[in-house]
C-alpha positions in Angstrom: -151.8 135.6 34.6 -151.5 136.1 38.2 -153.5 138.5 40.5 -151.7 141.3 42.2 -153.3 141.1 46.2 -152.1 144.5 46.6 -154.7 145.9 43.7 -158.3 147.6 44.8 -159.8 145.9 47.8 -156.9 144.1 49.4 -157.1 145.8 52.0 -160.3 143.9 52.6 -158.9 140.7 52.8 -156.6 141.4 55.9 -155.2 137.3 56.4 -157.7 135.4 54.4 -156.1 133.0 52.6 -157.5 134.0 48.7 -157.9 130.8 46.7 -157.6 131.2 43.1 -160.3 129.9 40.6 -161.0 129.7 37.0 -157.8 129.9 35.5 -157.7 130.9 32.2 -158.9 128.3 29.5 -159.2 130.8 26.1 -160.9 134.3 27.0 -161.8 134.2 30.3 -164.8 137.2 30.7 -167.3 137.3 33.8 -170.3 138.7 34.0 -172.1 139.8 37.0 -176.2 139.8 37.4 -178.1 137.0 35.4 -180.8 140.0 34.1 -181.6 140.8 30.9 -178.3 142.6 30.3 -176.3 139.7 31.9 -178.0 136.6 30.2 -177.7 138.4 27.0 -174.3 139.5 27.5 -172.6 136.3 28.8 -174.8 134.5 25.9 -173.4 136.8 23.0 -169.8 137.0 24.5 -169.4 133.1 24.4 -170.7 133.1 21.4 -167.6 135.1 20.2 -165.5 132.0 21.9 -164.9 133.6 24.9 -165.0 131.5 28.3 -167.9 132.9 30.4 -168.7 132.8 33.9 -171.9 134.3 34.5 -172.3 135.2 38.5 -175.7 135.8 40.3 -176.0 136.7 43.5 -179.7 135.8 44.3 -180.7 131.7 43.9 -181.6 131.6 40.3 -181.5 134.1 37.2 -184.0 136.2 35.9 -185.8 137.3 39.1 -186.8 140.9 38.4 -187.4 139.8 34.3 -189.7 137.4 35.4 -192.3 139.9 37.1 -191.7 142.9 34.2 -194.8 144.0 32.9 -197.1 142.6 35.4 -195.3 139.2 34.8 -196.0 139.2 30.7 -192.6 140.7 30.0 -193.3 144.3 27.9 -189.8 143.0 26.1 -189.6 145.7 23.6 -191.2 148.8 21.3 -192.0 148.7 17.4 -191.5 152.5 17.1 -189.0 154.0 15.4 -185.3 154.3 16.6 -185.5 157.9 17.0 -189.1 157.9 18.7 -187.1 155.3 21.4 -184.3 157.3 22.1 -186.2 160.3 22.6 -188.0 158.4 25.4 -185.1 158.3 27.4 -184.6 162.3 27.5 -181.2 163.8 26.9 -179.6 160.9 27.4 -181.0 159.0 25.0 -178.2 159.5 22.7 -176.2 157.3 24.1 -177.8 154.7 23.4 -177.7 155.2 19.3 -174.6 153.4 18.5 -176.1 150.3 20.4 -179.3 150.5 19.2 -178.3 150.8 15.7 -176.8 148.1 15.7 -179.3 145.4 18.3 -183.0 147.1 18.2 -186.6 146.0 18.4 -186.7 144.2 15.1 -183.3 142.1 16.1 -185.1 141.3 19.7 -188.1 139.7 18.2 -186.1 137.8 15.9 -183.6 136.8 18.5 -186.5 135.5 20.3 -188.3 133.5 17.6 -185.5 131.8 16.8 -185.1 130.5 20.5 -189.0 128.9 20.1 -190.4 132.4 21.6 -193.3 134.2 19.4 -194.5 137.8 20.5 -197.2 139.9 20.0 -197.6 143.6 19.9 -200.5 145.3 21.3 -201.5 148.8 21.7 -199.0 151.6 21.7 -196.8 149.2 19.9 -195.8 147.0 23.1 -194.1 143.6 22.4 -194.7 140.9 24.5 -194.3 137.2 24.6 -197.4 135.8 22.6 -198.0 133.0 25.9 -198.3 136.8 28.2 -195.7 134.7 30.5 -192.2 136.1 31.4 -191.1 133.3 32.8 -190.7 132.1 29.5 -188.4 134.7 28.2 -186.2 134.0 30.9 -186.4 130.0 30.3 -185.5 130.6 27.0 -182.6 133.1 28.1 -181.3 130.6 30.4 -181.4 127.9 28.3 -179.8 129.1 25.5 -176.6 130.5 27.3 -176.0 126.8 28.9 -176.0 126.0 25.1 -173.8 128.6 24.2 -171.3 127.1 27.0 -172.0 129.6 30.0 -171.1 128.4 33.2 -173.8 130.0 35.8 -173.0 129.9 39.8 -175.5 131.2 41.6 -175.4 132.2 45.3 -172.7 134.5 44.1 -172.0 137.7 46.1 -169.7 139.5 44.9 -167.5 142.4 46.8 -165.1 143.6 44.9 -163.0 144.4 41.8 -159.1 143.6 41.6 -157.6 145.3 39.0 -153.5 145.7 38.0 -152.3 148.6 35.8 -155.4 150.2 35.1 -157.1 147.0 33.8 -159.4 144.2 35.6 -157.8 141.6 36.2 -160.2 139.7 38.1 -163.0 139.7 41.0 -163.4 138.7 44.7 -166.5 136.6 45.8 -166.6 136.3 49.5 -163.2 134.3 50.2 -162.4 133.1 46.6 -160.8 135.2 43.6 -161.9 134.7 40.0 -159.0 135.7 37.6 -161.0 137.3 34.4 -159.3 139.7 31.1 -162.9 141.0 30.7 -165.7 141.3 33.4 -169.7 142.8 32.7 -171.2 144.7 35.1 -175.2 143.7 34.5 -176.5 144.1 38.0 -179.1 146.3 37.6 -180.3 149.2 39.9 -182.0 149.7 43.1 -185.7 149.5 42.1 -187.3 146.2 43.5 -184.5 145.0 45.7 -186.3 141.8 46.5 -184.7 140.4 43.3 -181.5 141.2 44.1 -181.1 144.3 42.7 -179.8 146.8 45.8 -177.5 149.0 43.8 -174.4 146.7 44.5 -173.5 148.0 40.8 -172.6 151.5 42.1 -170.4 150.6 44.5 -168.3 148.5 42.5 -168.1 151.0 40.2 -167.3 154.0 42.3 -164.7 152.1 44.0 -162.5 151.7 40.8 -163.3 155.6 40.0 -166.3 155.7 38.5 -169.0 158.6 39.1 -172.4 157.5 40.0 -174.7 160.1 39.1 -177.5 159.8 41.9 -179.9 157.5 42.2 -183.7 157.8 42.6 -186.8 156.3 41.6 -188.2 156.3 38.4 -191.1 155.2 37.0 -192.8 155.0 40.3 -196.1 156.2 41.9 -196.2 159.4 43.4 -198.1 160.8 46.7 -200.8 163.6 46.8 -201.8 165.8 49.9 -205.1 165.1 51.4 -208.0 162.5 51.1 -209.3 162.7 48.1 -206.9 159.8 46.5 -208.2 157.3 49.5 -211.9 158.3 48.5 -211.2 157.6 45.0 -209.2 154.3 45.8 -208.9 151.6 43.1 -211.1 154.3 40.7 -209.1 153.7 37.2 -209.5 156.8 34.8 -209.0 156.0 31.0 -207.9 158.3 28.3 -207.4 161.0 30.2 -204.7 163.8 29.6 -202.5 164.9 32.6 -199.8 167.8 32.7 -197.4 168.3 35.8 -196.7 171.8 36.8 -193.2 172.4 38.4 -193.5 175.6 40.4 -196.5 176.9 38.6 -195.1 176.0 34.9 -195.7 173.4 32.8 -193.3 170.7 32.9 -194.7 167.4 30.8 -197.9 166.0 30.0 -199.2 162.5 28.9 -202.5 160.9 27.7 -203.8 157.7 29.2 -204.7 155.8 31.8 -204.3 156.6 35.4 -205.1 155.0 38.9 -206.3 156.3 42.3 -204.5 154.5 45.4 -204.6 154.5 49.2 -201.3 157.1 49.2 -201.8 158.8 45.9 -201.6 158.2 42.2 -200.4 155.1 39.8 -200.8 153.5 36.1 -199.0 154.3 32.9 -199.2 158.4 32.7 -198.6 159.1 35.9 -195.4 156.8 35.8 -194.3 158.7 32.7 -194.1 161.7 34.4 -192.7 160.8 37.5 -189.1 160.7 36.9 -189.6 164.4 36.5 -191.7 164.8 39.8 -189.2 163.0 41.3 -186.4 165.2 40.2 -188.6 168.3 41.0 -189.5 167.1 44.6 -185.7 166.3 45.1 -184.9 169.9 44.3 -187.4 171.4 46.7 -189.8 172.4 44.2 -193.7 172.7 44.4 -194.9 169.7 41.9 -198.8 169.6 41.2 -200.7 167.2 38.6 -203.6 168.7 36.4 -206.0 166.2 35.2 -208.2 167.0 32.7 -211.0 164.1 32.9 -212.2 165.9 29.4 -209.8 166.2 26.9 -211.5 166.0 23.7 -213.4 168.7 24.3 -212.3 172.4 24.6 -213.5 174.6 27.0 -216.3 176.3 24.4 -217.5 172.8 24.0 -217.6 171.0 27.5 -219.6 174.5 28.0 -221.9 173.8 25.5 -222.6 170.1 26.8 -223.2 171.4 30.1 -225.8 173.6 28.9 -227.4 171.4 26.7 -227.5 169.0 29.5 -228.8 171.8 32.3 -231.6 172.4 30.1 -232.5 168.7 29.6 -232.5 167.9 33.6 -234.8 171.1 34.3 -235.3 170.5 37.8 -233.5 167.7 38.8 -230.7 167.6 41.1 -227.2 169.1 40.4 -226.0 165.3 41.1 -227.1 163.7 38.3 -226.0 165.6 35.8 -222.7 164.4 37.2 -224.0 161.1 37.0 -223.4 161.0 33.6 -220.2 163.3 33.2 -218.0 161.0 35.7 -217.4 157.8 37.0 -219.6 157.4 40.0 -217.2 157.0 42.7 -215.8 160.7 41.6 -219.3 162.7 42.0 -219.1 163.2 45.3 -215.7 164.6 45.2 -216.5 166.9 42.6 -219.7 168.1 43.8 -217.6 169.0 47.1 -214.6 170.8 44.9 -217.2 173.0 42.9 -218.7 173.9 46.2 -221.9 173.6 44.4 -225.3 172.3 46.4 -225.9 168.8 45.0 -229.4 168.9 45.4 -229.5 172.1 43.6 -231.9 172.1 40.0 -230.2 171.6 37.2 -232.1 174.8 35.5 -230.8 176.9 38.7 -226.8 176.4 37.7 -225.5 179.7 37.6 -222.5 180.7 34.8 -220.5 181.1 37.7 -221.3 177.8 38.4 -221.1 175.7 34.9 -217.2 178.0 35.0 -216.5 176.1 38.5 -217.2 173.1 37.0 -216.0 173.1 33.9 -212.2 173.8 35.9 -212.9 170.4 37.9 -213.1 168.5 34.6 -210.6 170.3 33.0 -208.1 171.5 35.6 -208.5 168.9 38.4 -205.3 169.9 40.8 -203.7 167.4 43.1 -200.4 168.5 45.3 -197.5 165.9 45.0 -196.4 166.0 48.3 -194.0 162.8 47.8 -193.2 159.8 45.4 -192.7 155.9 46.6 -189.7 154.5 47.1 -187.4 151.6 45.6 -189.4 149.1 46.4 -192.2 150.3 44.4 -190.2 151.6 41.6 -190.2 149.9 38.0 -186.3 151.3 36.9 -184.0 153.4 38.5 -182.7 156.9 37.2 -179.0 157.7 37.4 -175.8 155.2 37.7 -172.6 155.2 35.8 -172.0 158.5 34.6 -172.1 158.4 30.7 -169.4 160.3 29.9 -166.7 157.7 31.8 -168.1 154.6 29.4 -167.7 153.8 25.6 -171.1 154.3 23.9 -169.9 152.3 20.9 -168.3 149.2 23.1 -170.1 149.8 26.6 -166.4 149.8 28.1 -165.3 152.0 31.0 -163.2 154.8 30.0 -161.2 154.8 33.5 -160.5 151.1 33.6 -159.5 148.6 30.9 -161.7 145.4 29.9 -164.2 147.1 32.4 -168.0 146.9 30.6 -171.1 148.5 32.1 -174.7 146.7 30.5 -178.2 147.2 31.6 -180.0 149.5 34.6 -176.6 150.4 36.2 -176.0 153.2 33.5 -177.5 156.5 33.6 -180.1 156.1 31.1 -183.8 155.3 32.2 -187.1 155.9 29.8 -190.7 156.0 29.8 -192.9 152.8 30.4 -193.6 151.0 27.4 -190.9 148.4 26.6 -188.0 150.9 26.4 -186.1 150.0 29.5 -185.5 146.1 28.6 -184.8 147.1 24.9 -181.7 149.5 26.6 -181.0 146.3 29.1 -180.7 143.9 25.8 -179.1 146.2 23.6 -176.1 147.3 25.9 -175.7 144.0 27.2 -175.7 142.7 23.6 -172.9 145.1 22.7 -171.0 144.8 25.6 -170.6 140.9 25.6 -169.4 140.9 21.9 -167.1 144.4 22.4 -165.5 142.2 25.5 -164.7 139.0 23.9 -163.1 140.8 21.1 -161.2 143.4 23.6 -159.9 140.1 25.3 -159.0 138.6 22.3 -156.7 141.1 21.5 -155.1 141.4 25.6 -154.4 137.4 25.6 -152.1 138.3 22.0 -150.6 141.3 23.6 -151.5 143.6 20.6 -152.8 146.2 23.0 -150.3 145.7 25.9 -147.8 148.3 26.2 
């Protein structure tokens, strides 16, 4: 097969001399980002005889997988199929074909079998039993060189070439790769210090694609005024938290949460982010509620309060407190009630215990902002859906053309969802692209 220089991108070249590699030996396919939807990919595609190149652009593979989950690697979920799809919002069902057929239970197989136990811990996380992601991506690694991947590293590449509405190969730099099938794994744009700076997008859009936009998710957000420095580093535990969109209720989420120099962090606040996010984009007033009492109703905080006024007598307002909240939060509540902290505990007024009782059940913060990229876990938006094959991950618009991983348009709540998607698309992808080449090198879906 030769490669048309007048195809996408040539342009580009202007009088570089383009030197061919990688002529076809069998099923040529390439796949582009070494993450979790690459290795898998290139791994299950060769294992369907295909000849893979597997392209990474920073100096080894795996960089972002290695530091998931605080380096121990939340690989997966036990729930239920439906209970995952539902995590990734509307869009979720996309994702049913290819989770039918590669899910949780698969993963942790696929894993044990390459010498890699898990565990599961609370909320049904999976994680490598040594709490080490490095060793997930060891494994990964090693077990595509088995399965006859060829990895080059240091790889950059800038464009697509693509003859008769089919790829027909890819542009690195100077060189040209000739290809029947090529895998877009390349993630997003969250932590671009492992490579991934939405290079993804561009490819895609500049073969037709749609990118629907891009923007943090999963990500800490930013409050107005001081009270998240004066709480800084305070960790609050199984508490409940709604987010108000322009004075309505929007999501909530039980959990932990943690006070930073800018704002808020930890697992509920990151679940409802990608919706603060979205809201903040749109212009919208976005304001967390944290209730610091949920399992008791307002009848019955009231009733602890009063039992506990009546025990104090005369001492101080404060140390009631004391015993309701974590220390570092009395003062901040003692200044939001407005109520005297040296005050007797046997001179609270109704109108007082009602003031307190919204601090501990309705404590407002203003999102005024979320963090960006950098501090992001995942990324929401990418490859419109509707222009890629659900049930073979291919592009719609351009022929042997696969999308895998973060550079789709489907992102979900913490919890091990995200590298479950990464796994399972990639896993479709590389077997759905060795068998669409198959059938381009016989002709029998040539025109």
């Amino acid at each position: 097969m030769s490669l048309n220089l007048n195809a996408y991108h040539i342009s580009i070249f202007y009088s570089i001399s383009i030197q061919v590699q990688g002529r076809m030996n069998g099923l040529r396919i390439i796949v582009v980002g070494a993450g979790p939807a690459g290795l898998m990919a290139a791994g299950q595609a060769a294992l369907c005889g295909a000849d893979v190149l597997l392209l990474e652009k920073m100096n080894r593979p795996g960089l972002k997988l290695g530091i998931t989950g605080k380096g121990r690697c939340n690989l997966t979920n036990i729930g239920a199929l439906s209970d995952s799809i539902a995590r990734f919002g509307p869009n979720g069902r996309f994702l049913r074909q290819a989770f039918s057929r590669f899910f949780n239970s698969d993963l942790i197989a696929f894993f044990e079998n390459l010498g890699v136990p898990v565990v599961t811990e609370r909320g049904g996380r999976v994680f490598p039993a040594s709490g080490k992601a490095k060793d997930i991506v060891a494994a990964l690694v090693k077990w595509n060189k088995r399965c006859g991947v060829t990895f080059r590293s240091g790889s950059q590449v800038q464009g697509l070439l693509v003859e008769g509405g089919r790829v027909v190969g890819i542009r690195v730099e100077t060189q040209a790769y000739e290809a029947c099938a090529i895998i877009i794994a390349v993630g997003g744009a969250s932590y671009p210090a492992t490579g991934s700076t939405g290079d993804g997008y561009h490819l895609a859009r500049s073969v037709g694609h749609s990118i629907v936009r891009i923007r943090p998710a999963l990500v800490p957000l930013e409050i107005e005024g001081d009270i998240a420095e004066r709480l800084i580093d305070l960790s609050l535990k199984n508490i409940a938290v709604r987010l108000f969109v322009d004075g309505v209720k929007r999501a909530e989420a039980f959990g932990e949460m943690l006070f930073t120099s800018f704002g808020v962090s930890g697992p509920v606040i990151l679940t409802l982010s990608r919706k603060a996010v979205d809201a903040l984009i749109s212009g919208k007033g976005v304001e967390l509620s944290i209730d610091l009492k949920p399992a008791l109703d307002e009848a019955r905080l009231d009733a602890r309060l009063l039992r506990d006024l009546n025990s104090y007598g005369r001492e101080p307002f404060r140390l009631i407190l004391k015993g309701l909240l974590p220390v570092k939060m009395v003062p901040v509540c003692i200044g939001l009630t407005g109520i005297p902290e040296g005050k007797p505990a046997n001179q609270i007024t109704a109108e007082d215990r009602k003031r307190l009782r919204g601090r501990l059940k309705d404590l407002r913060l203003k999102v005024t902002g979320h963090r960006p990229f950098t501090e992001a876990i995942v990324t929401a938006g990418g490859v419109d859906l509707k222009e890629v094959d659900p049930r073979t991950m291919e592009s719609r618009l351009i022929g042997g053309l696969y999308f895998a991983g973060e550079i789709l348009d489907v992102d979900a709540d913490t919890g091990g969802y995200n590298l479950q998607a990464a796994f399972s698309t990639g896993w479709v992808a590389g077997k759905a692209a060795a068998q669409s080449a198959m059938k381009y090198i016989y002709h029998e879906d040539k025109p």
